[in-house]
N, C-alpha and C positions, 0 to 999 in steps of 0.2 A: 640768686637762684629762686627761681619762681615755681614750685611742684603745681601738677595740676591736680582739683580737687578730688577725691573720692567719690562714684556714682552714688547714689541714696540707694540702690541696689544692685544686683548682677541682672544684667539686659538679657531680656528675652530673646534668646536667636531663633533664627528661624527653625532650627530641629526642635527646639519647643512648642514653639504654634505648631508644630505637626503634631505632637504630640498629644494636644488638647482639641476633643471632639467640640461641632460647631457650638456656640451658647444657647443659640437658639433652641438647639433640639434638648440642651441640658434643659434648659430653662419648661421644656415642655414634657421633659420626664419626670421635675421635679414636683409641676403641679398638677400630675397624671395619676403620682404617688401619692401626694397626700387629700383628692380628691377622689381617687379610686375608681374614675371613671376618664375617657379619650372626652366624653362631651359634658360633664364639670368642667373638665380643663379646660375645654376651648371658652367654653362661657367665662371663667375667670381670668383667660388671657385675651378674649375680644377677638378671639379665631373662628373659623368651623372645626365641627369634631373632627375632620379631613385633612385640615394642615395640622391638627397636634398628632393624628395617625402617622400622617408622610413626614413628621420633625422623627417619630420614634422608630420608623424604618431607616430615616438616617443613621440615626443614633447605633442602631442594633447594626446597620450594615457595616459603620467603622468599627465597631467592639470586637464584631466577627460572633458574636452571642447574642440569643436574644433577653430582652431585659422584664421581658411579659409575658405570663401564660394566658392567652385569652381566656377567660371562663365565662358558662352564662350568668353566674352570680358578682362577677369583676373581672378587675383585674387582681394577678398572683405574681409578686416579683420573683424571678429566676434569681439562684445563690451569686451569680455577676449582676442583677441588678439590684439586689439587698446590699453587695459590697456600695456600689455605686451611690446610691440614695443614702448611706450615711456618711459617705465622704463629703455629696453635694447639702443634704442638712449643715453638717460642720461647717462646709465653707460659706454660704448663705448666712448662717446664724454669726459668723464671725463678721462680715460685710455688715450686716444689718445693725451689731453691735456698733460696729462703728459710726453708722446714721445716726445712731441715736445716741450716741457721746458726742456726735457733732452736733446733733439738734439740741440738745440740751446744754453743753456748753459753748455754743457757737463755734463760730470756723476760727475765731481770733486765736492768737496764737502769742505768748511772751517770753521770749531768754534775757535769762540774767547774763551781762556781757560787762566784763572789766579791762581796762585799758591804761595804759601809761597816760599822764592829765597832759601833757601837751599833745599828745595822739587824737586824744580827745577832744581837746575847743581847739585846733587848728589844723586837722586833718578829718575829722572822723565829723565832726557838728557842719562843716559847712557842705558835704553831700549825704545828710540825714536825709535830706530832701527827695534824692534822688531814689534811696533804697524804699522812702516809704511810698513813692509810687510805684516802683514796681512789684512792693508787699504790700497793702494798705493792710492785710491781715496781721501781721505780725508784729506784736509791739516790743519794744527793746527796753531794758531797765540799765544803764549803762554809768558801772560806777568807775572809781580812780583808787582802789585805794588801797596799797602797798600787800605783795604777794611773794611770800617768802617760804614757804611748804606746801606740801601736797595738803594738805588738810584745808590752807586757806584759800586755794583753789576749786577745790570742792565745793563752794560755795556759789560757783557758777556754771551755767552751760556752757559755756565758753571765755575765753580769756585773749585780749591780743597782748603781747610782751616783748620789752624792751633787751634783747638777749646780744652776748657776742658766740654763740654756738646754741642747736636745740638744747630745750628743758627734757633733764632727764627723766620727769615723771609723763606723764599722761601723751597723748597724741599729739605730736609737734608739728609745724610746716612751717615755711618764711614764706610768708607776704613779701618781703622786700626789702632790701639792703639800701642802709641811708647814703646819701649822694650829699656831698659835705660843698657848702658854696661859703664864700663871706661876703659879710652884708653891713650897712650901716648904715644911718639917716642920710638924708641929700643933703642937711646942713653942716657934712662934718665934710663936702668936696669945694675948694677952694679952686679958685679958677680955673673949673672945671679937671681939677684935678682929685684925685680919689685921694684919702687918708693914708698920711705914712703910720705905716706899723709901728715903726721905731719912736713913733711921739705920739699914738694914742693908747686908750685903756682898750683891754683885751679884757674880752665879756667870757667866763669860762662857766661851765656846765659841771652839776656832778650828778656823779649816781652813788647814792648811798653819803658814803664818809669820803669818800676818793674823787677826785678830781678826775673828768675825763680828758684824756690826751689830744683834745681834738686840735688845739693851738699847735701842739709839737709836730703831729703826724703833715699839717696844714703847711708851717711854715718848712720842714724837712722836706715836702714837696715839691716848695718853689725851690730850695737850696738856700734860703737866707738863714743859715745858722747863727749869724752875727743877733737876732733879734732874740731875748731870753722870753719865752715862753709862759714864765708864771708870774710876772705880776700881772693882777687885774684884782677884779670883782667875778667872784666866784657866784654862783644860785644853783639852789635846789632841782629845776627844772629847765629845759629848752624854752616853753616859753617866756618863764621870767626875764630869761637873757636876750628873749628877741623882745621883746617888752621895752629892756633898756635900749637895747638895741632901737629903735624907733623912737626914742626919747630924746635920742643920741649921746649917750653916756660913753656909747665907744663902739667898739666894732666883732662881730659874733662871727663864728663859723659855725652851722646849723645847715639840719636836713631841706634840701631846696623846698620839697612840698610841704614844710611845713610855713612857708615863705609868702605861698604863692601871693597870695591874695594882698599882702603888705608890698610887694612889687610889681604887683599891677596896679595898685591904687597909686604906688610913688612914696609912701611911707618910708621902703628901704629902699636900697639901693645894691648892685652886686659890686664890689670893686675890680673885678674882672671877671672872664670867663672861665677860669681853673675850676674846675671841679674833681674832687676825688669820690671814691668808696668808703666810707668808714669802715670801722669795724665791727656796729653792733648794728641790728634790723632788727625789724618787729616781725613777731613769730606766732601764728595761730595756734594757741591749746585747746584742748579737747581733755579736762582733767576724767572723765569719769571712766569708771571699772569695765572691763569688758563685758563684766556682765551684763551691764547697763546697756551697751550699744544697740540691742536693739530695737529700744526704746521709742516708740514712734516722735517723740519729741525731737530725736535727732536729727529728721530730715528736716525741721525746722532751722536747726543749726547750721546742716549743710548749705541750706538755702545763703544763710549770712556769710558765712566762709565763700563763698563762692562768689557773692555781692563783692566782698572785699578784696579777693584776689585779683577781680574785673577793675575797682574802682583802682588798684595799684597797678596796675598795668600801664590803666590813664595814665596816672599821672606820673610813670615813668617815663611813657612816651614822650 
């Protein structure tokens, strides 16, 4: 199950743009107000005093009020256009905040991003490539290293995780359900014939202390019950085992894209076409507190979530 990502905001519909007089004329009431004259203003926006007049009968025509008492010593804002010029200050001064935290700290951009380690140098490292051209801004700090409570989560703006159901703390989504193939060197197929099960090592994976079932679920698939399941060489991680795996120590069941690149090169080999579903995926978190979420850091985050949901699509395809 693949969710589609959350927008970085709620989209402006169209009854909103109606609701927002043009910019232009805002933009020429704003410096009509703190110039206190139609021809300051135009001199500071590079108009005549004539098109900041005709922006502020705009303006006055959609309010249905007007925003100015002409007088011969100025102008005099009307009690709708006193509300208005301090809504447009706030929203200006908060814009302009923002220029200047971007000028100052430039546009670059960093999240901390934790991942399971074979996620990481064999799915996530060989299209780093591609994310960072279409972000050259944003840099990633991207560690491995074991995630057992909300608190050690906390620690990143994001997290991708090795789950068989969502994480019950923070902001869950699946990226994508493993697709289980088996694989072994080409030096373990003998006249052209693939490896029997029943007379080689069976390369097994754990998580944690437990042994994952991926040999049981594998061979219950074909129907070959006759083959017992757990002798082999057990490892810490998927990659370790596709490591032997290509050494040809024996023969692995493992997620096909974590694959790829070791059966395109001829390193592995598939011993046929059976492929199943596991039952654990990688799952996008989002550990932080609601109150954080609005945090403009986040559309930062969204950006990568969104990278990743795309790059797993690929390579489901």
């Amino acid at each position: 199950m693949i969710l589609t990502p959350k927008p970085l905001r709620e989209p402006i519909t169209g009854l909103t743009m109606k609701r927002l007089p043009p910019l232009n004329a805002l933009r020429a009431f704003d410096s009509a107000v703190r110039c206190g004259s139609f021809t300051l203003a135009g001199k500071e926006l590079h108009v005549t005093q004539g098109a900041v007049s005709r922006q502020i009968k705009q303006l006055e025509a959609w309010l249905g009020k007007p925003v100015f008492v002409r007088q011969f010593q100025g102008l005099v804002l009307t009690p709708a256009g006193s509300v208005l010029a301090k809504s447009i200050e706030a929203a200006f001064g908060t814009i302009l905040g923002a220029i200047e935290q971007i000028s100052q700290h430039g546009a670059r951009q960093r999240i901390a991003v934790n991942v399971p380690e074979t996620f990481a140098s064999r799915w996530l490292a060989p299209r780093l490539r591609d994310f960072h051209g279409r972000h050259p801004d944003i840099d990633l700090s991207i560690t491995t290293s074991p995630v057992n409570s909300l608190r050690d989560a906390r620690q990143y703006d994001c997290l991708v995780m090795f789950l068989a159901e969502p994480w019950s703390h923070g902001d869950c989504r699946q990226l994508r359900q493993e697709q289980h193939v088996a694989v072994a060197s080409p030096e373990l197929w003998h006249d052209g014939n693939a490896p029997n099960l029943a007379h080689v090592t069976l390369l097994h994976i754990l998580n944690g202390n437990q042994r994952l079932p991926v040999w049981e679920n594998w061979l219950n698939s074909l129907g070959m019950r006759a083959i017992d399941p757990r002798p082999g060489i057990a490892f810490s991680t998927m990659d370790q085992a596709i490591s032997a795996a290509v050494s040809g120590a024996g023969v692995a069941v493992v997620d096909a894209p974590m694959v790829e690149r070791d059966l395109a090169e001829h390193r592995l080999r598939r011993l046929d076409t059976h492929e199943i579903t596991g039952p654990m995926g990688y799952w996008f978190v989002e550990p932080r507190e609601q109150s954080d979420r609005d945090d403009p850091h986040n559309a930062v985050v969204a950006l990568f979530q969104s990278w990743l949901l795309d790059a797993c699509r690929q390579s489901s395809s």
